[in-house]
C-alpha positions as CSV (number, residue, x, y, z in Angstrom):
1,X,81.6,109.9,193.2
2,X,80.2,110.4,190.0
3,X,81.7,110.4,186.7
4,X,80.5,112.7,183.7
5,X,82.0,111.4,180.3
6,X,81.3,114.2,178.3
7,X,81.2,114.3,174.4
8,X,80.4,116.4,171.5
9,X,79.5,114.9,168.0
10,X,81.9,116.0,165.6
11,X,82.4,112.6,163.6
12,X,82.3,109.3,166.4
13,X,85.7,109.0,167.6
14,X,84.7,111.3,170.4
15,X,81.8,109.8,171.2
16,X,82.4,105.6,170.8
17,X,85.3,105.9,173.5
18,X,83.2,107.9,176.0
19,X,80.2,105.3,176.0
20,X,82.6,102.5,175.7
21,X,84.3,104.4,179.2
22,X,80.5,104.9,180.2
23,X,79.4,101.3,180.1
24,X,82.3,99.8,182.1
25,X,82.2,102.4,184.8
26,X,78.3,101.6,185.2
27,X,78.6,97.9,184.9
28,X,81.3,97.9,188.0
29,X,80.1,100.7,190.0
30,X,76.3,100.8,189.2
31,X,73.9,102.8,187.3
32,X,74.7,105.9,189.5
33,X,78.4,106.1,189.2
34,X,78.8,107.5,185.8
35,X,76.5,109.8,183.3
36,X,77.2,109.9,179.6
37,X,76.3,113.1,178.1
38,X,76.2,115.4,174.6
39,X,78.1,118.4,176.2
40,X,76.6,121.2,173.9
41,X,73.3,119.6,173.6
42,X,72.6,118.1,177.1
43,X,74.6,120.7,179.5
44,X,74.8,124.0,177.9
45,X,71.7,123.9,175.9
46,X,73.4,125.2,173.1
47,X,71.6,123.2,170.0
48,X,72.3,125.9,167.4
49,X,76.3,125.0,168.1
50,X,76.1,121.5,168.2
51,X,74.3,121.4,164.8
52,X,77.2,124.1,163.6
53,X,80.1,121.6,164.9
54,X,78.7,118.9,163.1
55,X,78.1,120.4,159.8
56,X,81.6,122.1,160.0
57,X,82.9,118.4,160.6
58,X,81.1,116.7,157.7
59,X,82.2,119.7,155.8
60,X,85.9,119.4,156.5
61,X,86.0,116.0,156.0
62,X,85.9,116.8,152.2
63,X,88.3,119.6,152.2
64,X,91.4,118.0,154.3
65,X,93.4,120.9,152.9
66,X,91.6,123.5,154.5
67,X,90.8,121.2,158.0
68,X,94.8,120.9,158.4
69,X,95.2,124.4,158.1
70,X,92.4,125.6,160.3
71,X,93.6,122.6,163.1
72,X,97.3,123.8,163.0
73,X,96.3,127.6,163.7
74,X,94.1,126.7,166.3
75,X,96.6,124.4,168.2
76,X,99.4,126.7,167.4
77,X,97.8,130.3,168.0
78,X,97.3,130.1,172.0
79,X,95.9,133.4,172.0
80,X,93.8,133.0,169.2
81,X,92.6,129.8,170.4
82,X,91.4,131.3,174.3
83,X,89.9,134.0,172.6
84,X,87.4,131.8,171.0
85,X,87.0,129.8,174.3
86,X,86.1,132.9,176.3
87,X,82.8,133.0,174.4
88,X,81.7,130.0,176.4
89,X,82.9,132.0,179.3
90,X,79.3,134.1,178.9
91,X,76.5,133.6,182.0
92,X,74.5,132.5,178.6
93,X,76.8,129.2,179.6
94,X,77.9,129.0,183.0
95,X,74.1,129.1,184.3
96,X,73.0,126.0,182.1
97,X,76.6,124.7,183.0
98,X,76.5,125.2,187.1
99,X,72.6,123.9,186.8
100,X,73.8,120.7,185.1
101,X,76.0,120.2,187.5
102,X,74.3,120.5,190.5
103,X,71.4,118.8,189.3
104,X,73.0,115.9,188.0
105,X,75.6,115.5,191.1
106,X,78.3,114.9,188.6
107,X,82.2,115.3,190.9
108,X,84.1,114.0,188.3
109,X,84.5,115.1,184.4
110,X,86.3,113.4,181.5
111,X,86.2,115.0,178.3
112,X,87.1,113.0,174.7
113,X,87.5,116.5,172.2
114,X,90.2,118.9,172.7
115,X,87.9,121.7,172.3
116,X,85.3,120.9,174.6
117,X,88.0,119.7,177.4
118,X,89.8,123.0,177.0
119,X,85.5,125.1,177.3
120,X,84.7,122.7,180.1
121,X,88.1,123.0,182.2
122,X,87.6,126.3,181.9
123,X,83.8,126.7,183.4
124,X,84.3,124.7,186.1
125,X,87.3,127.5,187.2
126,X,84.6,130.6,186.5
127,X,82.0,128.7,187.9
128,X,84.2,127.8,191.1
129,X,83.2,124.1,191.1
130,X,86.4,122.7,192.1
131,X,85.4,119.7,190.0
132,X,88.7,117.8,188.2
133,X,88.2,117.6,184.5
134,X,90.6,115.3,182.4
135,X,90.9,115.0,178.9
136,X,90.8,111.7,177.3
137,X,92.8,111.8,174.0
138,X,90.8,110.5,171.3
139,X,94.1,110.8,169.3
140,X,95.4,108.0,170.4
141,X,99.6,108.8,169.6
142,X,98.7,112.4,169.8
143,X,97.6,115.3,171.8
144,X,97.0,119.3,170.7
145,X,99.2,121.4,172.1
146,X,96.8,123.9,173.1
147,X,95.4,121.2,175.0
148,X,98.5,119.9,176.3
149,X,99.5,123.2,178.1
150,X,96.1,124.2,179.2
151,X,96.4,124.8,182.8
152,X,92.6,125.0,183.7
153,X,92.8,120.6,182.6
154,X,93.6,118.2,185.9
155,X,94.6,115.5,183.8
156,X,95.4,113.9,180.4
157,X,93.9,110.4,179.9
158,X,96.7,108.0,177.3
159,X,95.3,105.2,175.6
160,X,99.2,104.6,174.6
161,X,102.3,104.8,175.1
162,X,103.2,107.2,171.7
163,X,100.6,109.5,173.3
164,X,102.5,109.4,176.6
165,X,105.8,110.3,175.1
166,X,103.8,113.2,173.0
167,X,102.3,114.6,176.4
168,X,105.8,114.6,178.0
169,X,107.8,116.0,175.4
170,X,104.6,118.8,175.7
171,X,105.4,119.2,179.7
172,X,101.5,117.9,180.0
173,X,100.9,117.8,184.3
174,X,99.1,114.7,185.5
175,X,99.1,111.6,182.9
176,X,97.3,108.4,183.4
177,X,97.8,105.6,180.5
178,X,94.9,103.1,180.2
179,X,94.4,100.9,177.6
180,X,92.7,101.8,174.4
181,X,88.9,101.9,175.4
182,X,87.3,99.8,172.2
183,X,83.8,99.4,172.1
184,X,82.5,95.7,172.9
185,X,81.1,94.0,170.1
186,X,84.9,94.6,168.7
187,X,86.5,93.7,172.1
188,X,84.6,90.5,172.2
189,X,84.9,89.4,168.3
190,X,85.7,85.7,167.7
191,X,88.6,86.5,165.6
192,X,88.3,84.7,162.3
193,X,91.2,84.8,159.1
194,X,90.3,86.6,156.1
195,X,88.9,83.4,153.7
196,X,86.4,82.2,157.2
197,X,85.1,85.7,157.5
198,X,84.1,86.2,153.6
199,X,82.7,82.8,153.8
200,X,80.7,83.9,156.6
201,X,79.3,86.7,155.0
202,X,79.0,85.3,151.4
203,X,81.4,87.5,149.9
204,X,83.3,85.9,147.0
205,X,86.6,84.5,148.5
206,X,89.0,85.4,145.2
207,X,88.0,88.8,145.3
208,X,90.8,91.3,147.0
209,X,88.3,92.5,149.5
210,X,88.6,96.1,150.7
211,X,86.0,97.9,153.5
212,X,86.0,101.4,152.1
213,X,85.3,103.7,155.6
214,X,83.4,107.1,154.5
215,X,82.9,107.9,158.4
216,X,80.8,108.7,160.8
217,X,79.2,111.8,158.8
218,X,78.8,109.2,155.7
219,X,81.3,111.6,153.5
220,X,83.3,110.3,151.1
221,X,84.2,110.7,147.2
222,X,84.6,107.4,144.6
223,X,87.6,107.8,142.8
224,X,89.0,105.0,144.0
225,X,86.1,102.9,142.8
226,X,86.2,105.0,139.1
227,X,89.5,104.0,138.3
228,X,89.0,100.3,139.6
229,X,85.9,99.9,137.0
230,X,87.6,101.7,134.2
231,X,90.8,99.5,135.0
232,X,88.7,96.3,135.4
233,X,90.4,95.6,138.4
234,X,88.5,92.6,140.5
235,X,88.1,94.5,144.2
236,X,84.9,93.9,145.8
237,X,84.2,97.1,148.1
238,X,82.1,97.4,151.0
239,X,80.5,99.8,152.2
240,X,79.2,100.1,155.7
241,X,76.5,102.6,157.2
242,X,74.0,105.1,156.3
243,X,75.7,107.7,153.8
244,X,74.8,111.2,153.5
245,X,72.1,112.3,150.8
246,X,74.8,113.8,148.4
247,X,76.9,110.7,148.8
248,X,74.4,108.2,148.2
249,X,73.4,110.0,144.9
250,X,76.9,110.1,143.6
251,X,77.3,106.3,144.5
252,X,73.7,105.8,142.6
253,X,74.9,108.1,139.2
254,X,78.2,105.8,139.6
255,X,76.9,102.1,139.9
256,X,74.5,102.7,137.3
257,X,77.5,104.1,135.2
258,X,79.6,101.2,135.7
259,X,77.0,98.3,136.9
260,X,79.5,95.8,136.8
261,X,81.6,96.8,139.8
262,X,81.4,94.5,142.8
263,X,79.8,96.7,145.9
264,X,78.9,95.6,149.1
265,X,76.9,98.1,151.1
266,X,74.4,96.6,153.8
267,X,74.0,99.6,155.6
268,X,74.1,99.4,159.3
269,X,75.2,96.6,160.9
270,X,75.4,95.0,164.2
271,X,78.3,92.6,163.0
272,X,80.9,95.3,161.7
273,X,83.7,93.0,162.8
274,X,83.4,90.8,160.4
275,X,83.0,92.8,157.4
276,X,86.4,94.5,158.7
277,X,88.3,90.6,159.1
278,X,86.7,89.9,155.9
279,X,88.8,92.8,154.4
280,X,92.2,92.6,153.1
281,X,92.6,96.3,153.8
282,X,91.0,99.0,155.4
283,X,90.7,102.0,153.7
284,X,90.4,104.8,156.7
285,X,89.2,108.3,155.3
286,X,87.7,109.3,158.9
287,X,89.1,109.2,162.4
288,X,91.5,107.6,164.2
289,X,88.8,105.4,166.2
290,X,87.8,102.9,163.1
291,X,92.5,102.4,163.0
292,X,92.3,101.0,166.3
293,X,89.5,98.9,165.5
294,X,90.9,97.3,162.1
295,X,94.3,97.1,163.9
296,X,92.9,95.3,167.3
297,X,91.4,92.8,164.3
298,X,94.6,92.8,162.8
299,X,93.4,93.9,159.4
300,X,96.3,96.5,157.9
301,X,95.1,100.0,157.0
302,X,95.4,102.4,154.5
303,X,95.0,105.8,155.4
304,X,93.8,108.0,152.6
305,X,92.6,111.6,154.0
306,X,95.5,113.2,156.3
307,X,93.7,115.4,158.6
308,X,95.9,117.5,160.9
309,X,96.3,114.7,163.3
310,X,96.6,112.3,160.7
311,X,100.2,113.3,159.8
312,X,101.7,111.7,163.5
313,X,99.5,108.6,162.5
314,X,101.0,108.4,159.1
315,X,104.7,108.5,160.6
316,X,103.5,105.3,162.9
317,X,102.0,103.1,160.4
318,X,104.9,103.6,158.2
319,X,107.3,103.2,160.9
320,X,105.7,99.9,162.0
321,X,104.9,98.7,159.0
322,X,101.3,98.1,159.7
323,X,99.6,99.3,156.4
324,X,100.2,102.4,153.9
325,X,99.3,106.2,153.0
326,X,98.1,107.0,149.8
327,X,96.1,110.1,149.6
328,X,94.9,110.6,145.8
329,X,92.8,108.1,143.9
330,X,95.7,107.7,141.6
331,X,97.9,106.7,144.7
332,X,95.3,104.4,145.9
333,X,94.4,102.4,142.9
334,X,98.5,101.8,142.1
335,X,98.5,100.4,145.9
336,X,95.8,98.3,145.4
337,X,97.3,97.0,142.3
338,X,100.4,96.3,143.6
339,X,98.8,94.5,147.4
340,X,97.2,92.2,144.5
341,X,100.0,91.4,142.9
342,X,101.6,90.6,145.7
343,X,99.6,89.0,149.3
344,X,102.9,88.6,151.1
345,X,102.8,92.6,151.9
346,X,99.6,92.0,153.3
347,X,100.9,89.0,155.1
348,X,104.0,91.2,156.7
349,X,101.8,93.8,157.6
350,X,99.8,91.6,159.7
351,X,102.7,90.3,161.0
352,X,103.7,93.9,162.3
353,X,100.5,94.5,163.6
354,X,100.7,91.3,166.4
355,X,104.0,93.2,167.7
356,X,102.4,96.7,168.2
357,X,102.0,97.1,171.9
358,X,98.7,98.6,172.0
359,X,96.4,97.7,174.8
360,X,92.7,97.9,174.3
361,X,90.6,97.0,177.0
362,X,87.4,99.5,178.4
363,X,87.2,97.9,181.3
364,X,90.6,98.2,182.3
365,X,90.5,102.1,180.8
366,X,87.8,102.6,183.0
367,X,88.8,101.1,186.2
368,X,92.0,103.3,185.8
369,X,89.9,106.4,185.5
370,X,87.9,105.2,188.1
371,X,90.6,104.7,190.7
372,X,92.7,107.9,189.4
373,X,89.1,109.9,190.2
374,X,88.4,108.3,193.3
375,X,92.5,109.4,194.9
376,X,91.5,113.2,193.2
377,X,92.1,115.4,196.5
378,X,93.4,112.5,198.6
């Protein structure tokens, strides 16, 4: 048996699980039981589309407006939706696709986008492969309902019980809950309070610390940061990764408008753990992935862009209690300024974040996936 955890790069949350999935499944069942691969890139050849799905991505993720209205037409519009599908459908794709296949002995397929599940399910029927493909949602709570009702998918893959209930109430066929798959260096963080991780890092311990996320497409705008420095407010930010060329030269025009703000921005790190436990908050403006992450550290978040399937995840952190919403800059600074004034909100937050009953374990995800593969047909 051979598992293919198939991807597409549209922003990491698609792609961190699948390794994270990958690497277990290898280290178990050795270096031939699992192949990690870039669907559109690696199995359909189709570069011109890959390069399209990420620019689309890094171009949504500055107009939210226009991604929520885009995702809820495509997961309500069923016909709509297969329509566009069906131009994978062409023998321009199922050649690459049955070639791939056969070449690379893959029996097995998990998919972590909704979109590519839906294209992949769908080319193994035309192709008659009789492969099972399931679809790992990289929602978390959440799953599309186009998705959900797709007949051509075996399976749905739940990192949580929330997602569960959502596949059920969506009459979903074939549901296997594992445990939230999170990549190792956060799995196997030594998990340190706030003060011992700024300490760590030399960041200035009376500073209200916050890790501002701009995502895997290294997007983001600053009017967070703009009212901060015109308010004199005392918030160290930090900024992780490499950002995108237009970002980094608004960030330049704005620190050299306002030099003293207090930034933090070492690039790419092999220690993001810390930086995230030396936060007092989390300021999430990407996926759902970097939520689990901060939460499994027990850091609270605040969500500031709602994409479509950011509005069930804004209904469970407020319902738990585990961090806040505030979309505008406006909205952002005023929570900031009020989490200073007050730590104990902080302090409750974290408290609701140890009750969550979130799992997150890869190994465990992918022994589950493993087994569930190896009964397929039994």
């Amino acid at each position: 048996m051979k598992i293919g955890y198939f991807y597409i790069k549209a922003g990491n949350g698609h792609y961190i699980p699948a390794k994270a999935m990958y690497e277990k499944t290898v280290e178990a069942h050795g270096a031939d039981s699992a192949v990690l691969v870039d669907f559109y890139r690696e199995v359909v050849k189709d570069n011109d589309n890959a390069e399209w799905t990420q620019k689309m991505w890094s171009e949504l993720m500055l107009r939210p407006g226009r991604e929520k209205f885009e995702s809820w037409l495509y997961d309500h519009n069923f016909l709509w939706c297969k329509s566009i599908h069906k131009h994978f459908l062409s023998r321009k794709y199922k050649k690459p696709f049955r070639e791939y296949i056969t070449e690379t002995g893959i029996d097995r397929i998990v998919v972590t986008n909704c979109v590519a599940a839906c294209i992949v399910a769908s080319l193994v029927r035309v192709c008659k492969l009789g492969i099972p493909v399931y679809y790992y949602c990289s929602d978390l709570i959440y799953c599309y309902d186009f998705a959900a009702r797709d007949k051509d998918i075996t399976g749905f893959i739940a990192p949580s019980a929330e997602c569960v209930c959502d596949l059920e109430k969506k009459h979903a066929s074939n549901i296997v809950r594992i445990p939230i798959p999170i990549q190792n260096q956060i799995k196997n963080a030594c998990v340190l309070d706030t003060l011992e991780a700024k300490r760590r890092l030399g960041i200035d311990e009376e500073k209200f610390c916050l890790l501002y996320q701009l995502g895997g497409e290294g997007k983001g705008r600053f009017g967070l940061l703009e009212l901060c420095a015109r308010n004199s407010l005392n918030v160290n930010f930090i900024i992780l990764g490499r950002l995108s060329e237009d970002t980094q030269s608004a960030l330049d025009e704005f620190t050299s408008e306002y030099p003293n703000i207090s930034i933090t921005a070492p690039g790419f790190v092999s220690n993001v753990q810390d930086y995230v436990m030396a936060s007092d908050i989390v300021m999430s403006q990407s996926g759902l992935n970097s939520i689990a992450e901060s939460l499994f550290l027990g850091v609270p978040v605040l969500l500031s862009l709602l994409f479509y399937v950011g509005l069930p995840m804004e209904a469970f952190i407020k319902e738990h209690g585990i961090g806040f919403v505030a979309v505008s800059a406006q909205e952002q600074y005023e929570c900031i300024r009020k989490l200073m004034a007050d730590r104990s909100i902080l302090q409750d937050c974290r408290r609701n974040i140890s009750k969550l009953e979130f799992e997150y374990d890869a190994g465990k995800a992918a022994e589950a996936i493993f087994d569930e593969m190896s009964g397929y047909g039994s």
